[in-house]
C-alpha positions in Angstrom: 51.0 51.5 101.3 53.1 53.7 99.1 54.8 51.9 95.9 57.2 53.5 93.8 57.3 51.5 90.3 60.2 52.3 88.1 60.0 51.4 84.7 62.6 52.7 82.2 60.7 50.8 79.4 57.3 51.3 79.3 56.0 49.6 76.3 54.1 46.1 75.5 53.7 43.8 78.1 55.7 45.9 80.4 53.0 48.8 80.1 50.1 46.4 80.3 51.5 45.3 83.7 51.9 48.5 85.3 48.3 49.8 84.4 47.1 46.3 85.5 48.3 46.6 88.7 47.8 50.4 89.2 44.2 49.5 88.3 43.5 47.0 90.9 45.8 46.9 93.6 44.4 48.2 97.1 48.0 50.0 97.4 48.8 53.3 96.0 51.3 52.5 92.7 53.3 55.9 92.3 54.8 55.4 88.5 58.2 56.9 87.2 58.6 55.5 83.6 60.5 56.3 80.2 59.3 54.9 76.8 60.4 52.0 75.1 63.2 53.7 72.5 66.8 52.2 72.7 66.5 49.4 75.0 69.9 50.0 75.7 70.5 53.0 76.8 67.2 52.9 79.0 68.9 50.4 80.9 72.7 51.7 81.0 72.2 55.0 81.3 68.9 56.3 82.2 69.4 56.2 85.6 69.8 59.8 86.0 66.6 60.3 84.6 64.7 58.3 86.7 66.7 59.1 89.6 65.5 62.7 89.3 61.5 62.1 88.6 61.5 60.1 91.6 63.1 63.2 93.7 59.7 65.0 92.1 57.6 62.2 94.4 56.7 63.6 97.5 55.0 60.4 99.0 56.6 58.3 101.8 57.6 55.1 99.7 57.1 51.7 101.5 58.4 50.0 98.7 59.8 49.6 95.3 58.9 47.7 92.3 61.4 47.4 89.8 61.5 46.5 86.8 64.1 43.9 85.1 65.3 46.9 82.6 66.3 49.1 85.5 69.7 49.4 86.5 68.6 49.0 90.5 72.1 49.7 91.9 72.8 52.9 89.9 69.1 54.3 90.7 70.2 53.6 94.8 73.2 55.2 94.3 71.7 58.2 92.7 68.5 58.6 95.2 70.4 58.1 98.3 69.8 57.9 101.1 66.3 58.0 100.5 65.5 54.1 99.6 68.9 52.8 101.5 66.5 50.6 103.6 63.2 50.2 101.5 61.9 46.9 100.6 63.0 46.4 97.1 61.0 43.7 94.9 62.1 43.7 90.9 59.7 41.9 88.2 61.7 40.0 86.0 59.8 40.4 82.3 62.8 39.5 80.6 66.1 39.0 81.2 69.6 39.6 79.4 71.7 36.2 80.0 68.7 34.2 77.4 66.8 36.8 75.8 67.6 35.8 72.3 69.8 37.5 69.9 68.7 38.6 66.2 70.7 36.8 63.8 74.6 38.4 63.4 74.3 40.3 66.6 76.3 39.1 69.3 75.2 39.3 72.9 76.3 42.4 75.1 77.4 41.0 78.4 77.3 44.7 79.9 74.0 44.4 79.9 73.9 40.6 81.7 76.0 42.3 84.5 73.3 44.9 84.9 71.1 42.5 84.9 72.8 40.2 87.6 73.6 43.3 89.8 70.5 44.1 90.4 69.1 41.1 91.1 71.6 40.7 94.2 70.4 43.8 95.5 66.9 42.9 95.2 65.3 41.7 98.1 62.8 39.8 95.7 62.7 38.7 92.4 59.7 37.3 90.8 59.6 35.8 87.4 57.0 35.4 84.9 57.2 31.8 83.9 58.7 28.8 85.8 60.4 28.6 82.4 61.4 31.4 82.7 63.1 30.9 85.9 64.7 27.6 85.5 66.3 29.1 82.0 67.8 31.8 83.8 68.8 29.6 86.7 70.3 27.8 84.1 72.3 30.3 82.4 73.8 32.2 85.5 76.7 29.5 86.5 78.0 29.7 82.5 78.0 33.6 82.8 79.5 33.8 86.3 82.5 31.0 84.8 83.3 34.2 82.3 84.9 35.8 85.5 88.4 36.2 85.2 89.0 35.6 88.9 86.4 34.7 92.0 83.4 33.4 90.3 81.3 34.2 93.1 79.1 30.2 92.8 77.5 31.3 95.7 75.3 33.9 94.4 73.6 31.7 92.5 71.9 30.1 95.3 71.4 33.6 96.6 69.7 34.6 93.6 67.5 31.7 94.0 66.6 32.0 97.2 64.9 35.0 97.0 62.9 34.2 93.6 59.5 33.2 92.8 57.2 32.7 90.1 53.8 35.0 89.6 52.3 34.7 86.7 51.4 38.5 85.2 48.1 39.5 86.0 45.9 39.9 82.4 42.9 42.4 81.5 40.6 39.5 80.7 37.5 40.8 82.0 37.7 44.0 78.9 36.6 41.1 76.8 33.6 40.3 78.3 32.2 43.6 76.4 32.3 41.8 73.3 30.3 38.8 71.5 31.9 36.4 69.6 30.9 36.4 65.5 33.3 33.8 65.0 30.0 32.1 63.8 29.6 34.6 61.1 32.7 33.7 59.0 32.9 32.5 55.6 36.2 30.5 56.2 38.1 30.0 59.1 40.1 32.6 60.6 43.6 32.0 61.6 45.0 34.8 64.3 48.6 36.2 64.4 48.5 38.8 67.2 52.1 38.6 68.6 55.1 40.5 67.8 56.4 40.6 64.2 59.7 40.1 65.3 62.3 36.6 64.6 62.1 35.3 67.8 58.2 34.6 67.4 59.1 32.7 64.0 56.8 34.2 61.8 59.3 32.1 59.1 57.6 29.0 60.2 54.1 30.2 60.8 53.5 31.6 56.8 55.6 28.1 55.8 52.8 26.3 57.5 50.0 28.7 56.0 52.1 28.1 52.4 51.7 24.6 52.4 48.1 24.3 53.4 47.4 26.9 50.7 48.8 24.9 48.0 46.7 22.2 48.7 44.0 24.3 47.9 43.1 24.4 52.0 40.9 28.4 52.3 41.0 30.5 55.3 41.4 33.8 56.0 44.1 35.7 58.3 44.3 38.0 61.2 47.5 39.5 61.5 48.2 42.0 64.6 50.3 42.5 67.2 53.0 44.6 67.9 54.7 46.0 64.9 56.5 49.1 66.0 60.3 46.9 65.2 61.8 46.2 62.3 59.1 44.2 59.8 60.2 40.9 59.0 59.7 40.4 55.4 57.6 37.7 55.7 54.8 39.4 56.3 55.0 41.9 53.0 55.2 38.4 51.6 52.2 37.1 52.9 50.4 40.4 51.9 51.5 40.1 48.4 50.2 36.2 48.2 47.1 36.1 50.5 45.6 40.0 49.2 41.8 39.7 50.2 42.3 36.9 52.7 43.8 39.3 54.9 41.0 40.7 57.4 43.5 42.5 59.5 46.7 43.5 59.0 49.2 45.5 61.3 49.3 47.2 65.1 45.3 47.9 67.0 46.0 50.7 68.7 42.5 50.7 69.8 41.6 48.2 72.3 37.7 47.6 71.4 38.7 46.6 67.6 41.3 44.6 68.8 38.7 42.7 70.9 36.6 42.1 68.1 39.3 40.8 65.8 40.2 37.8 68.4 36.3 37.4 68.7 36.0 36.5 65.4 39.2 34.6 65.3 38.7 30.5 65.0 42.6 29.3 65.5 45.3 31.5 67.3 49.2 30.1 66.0 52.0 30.8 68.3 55.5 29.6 66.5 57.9 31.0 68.9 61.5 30.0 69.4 61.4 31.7 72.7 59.5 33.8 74.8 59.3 34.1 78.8 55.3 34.6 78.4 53.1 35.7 75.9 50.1 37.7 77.2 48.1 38.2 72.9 48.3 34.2 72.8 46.6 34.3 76.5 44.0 36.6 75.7 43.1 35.4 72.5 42.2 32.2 74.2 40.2 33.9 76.6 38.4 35.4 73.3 37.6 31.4 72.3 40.7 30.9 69.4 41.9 27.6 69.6 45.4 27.7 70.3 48.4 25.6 68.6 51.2 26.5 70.3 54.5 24.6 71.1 55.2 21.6 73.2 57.9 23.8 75.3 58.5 27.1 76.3 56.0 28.3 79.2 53.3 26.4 77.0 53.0 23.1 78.9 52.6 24.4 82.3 50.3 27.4 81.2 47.8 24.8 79.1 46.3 21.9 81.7 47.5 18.8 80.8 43.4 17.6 80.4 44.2 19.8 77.0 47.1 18.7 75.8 45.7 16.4 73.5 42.0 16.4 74.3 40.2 13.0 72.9 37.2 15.0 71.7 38.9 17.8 70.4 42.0 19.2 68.4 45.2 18.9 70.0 46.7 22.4 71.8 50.6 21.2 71.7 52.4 20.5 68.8 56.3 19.2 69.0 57.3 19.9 64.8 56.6 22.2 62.0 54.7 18.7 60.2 52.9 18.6 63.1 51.7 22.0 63.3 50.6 21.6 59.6 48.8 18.4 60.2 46.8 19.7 63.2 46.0 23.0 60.9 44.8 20.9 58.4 42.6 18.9 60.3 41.0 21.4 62.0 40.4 23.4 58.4 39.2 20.5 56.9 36.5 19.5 60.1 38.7 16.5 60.8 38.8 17.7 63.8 36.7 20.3 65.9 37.7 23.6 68.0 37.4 23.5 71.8 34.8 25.6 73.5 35.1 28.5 74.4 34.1 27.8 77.9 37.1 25.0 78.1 39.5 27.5 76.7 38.7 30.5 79.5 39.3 28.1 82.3 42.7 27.9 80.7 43.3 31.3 82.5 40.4 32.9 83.7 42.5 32.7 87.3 44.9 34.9 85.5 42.7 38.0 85.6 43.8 40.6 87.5 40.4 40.7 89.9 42.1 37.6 90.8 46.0 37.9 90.3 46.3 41.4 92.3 45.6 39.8 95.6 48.6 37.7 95.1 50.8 40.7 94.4 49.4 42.8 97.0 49.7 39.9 99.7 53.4 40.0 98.6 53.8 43.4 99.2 52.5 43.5 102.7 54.6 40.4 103.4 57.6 41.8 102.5 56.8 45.0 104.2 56.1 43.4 107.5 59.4 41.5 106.9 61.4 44.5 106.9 59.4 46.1 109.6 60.3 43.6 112.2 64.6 43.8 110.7 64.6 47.5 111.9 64.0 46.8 115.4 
């Protein structure tokens, strides 16, 4: 089978996803994608671009993947005829109606409407999280009721018909390369590797590392992950105060030396306000860092419930900032002890995509023989 992926923002986790599934799927993944600069026009008006590289792909497409940045009904309009009747499946990373806003920017409901367009003319939408998919679920009646005249209700059951969670494959097995020397360090190492952007809180995350340094608590810090947005100033801050703690700090654009850094990490922090699913916190689990991450979000149905709040070991969950600070402290103090390694890769060693692609690839055949049988 023949799939045309179209993504206008190929960055992050959307970039990891693609090269996953070109990787392992048993189908042929035919890519058209734009980089990550000005979200916003990548979605509104990029269209013509990606109408035109597809025109350059000379392959009989079975289907399309699509991503949630694409404007789907614009891209038909411009290809057509050509994918008129081809099975269209769209993978909702994000999506505009709860993505959150930075602080003094107000939300752009051009770009919800894209959004919500293209989801009705997807035959398929899967979502990354089941919280994920009950927030938006949640959010589409109060966007429709800002219709001046027909609402249009019904779509929402529409929209929900047709969608389904799939977790997104991750490139666990890379990892196995590398041995931990997490047993080598002189204090414990505490792992940032997400995003340095506000809705990951980093605000909370160096308040919690404050406070446990002014009771004279040592560790030393890890600080990656994607740094290629605006810097909060937080971290500068944390450069200034923690100096030679810091083992690590900014973007690893190489992947080995990233894998060493979360083998050597002890505790991985996630402080997020929101997120749909965070693959760094996933895979530095896999690498053995304990994670504290919050009692919400897609946290509580990504973590088994057997370690929510393990009896032999540190808690995973935390519901408050105190809380987080108290489970730090005990685990930097020996109060209480890491999980193994070997609990914490059962966490999502299913997630891998030797595993996942099967899942993808079964739905792609399914909805290939679904359309098959409509056009007799």
């Amino acid at each position: 089978m023949n799939i045309l992926a179209v993504e206008p923002f190929y960055s992050g986790s959307h970039e990891a996803f693609l090269k996953g599934l070109q990787n392992h799927s048993r189908h042929n993944i035919h890519p058209i994608r734009l980089n990550y600069r000005g979200w916003k026009w990548r979605m509104h008006g990029d269209s013509v671009t990606l109408a035109e590289m597809a025109s350059h792909v000379e392959e009989e497409i079975d289907l399309l993947l699509i991503s949630s940045m694409t404007n789907l009904p614009a891209f038909l309009s411009l290809t057509n005829p050509r994918f008129a009747y081809t099975p269209k499946i769209m993978y909702m990373h994000e999506n505009q109606l709860t993505q959150p806003m930075p602080e003094g920017e107000n939300r752009d409901m051009t770009y919800c409407y894209i959004n919500y367009l293209s989801m009705l003319v997807a035959d398929r939408l899967i979502f990354s999280s089941h919280f994920h998919l009950n927030d938006f679920m949640n959010a589409l009646p109060e966007f429709l009721e800002n219709y001046p005249d027909d609402k249009h209700m019904e779509t929402v059951h529409q929209i929900k018909e047709k969608s389904i969670v799939m977790y997104p494959g991750l490139d666990l097995s890379y990892f196995d390369r590398q041995k931990d020397t997490r047993s080598e360090n002189e204090r414990p190492v505490i792992v940032w590797n997400q995003r340095w952007q506000f809705d990951r809180n980093p605000a909370m995350f160096f308040r919690v590392l404050n406070r446990l340094n002014d009771i004279d608590l040592e560790f030393d810090l890890i600080l990656a992950g994607d740094t290629k947005h605006e810097k909060p100033e937080e971290f500068e801050k944390a450069w200034r105060r923690y100096g030679d703690h810091i083992t690590h700090f900014g973007y690893v654009e190489d992947p080995e030396t990233y894998s060493k850094l979360l083998h050597s990490g002890d505790i991985v922090v996630s402080t997020a306000t929101y997120e749909f699913f965070c693959v760094a916190i996933m895979e530095a689990i896999y690498c053995g860092c304990h994670p504290l991450v919050p009692n919400r979000l897609h946290y509580p149905e990504l973590i088994p419930k057997s370690l929510h709040n393990p009896l032999l070991h540190a808690p995973v969950l935390y519901e408050t900032e105190d809380e987080l600070f108290q489970h730090l402290k005990n685990l930097l103090t020996g109060t209480t002890k890491p999980l193994p390694k070997a609990s914490l890769q059962k966490i999502n060693r299913h997630m891998d995509w030797s595993v996942k692609v099967n899942e993808y690839d079964s739905l792609f055949e399914e909805l290939m023989k679904v359309q098959v049988k409509a056009s007799f």
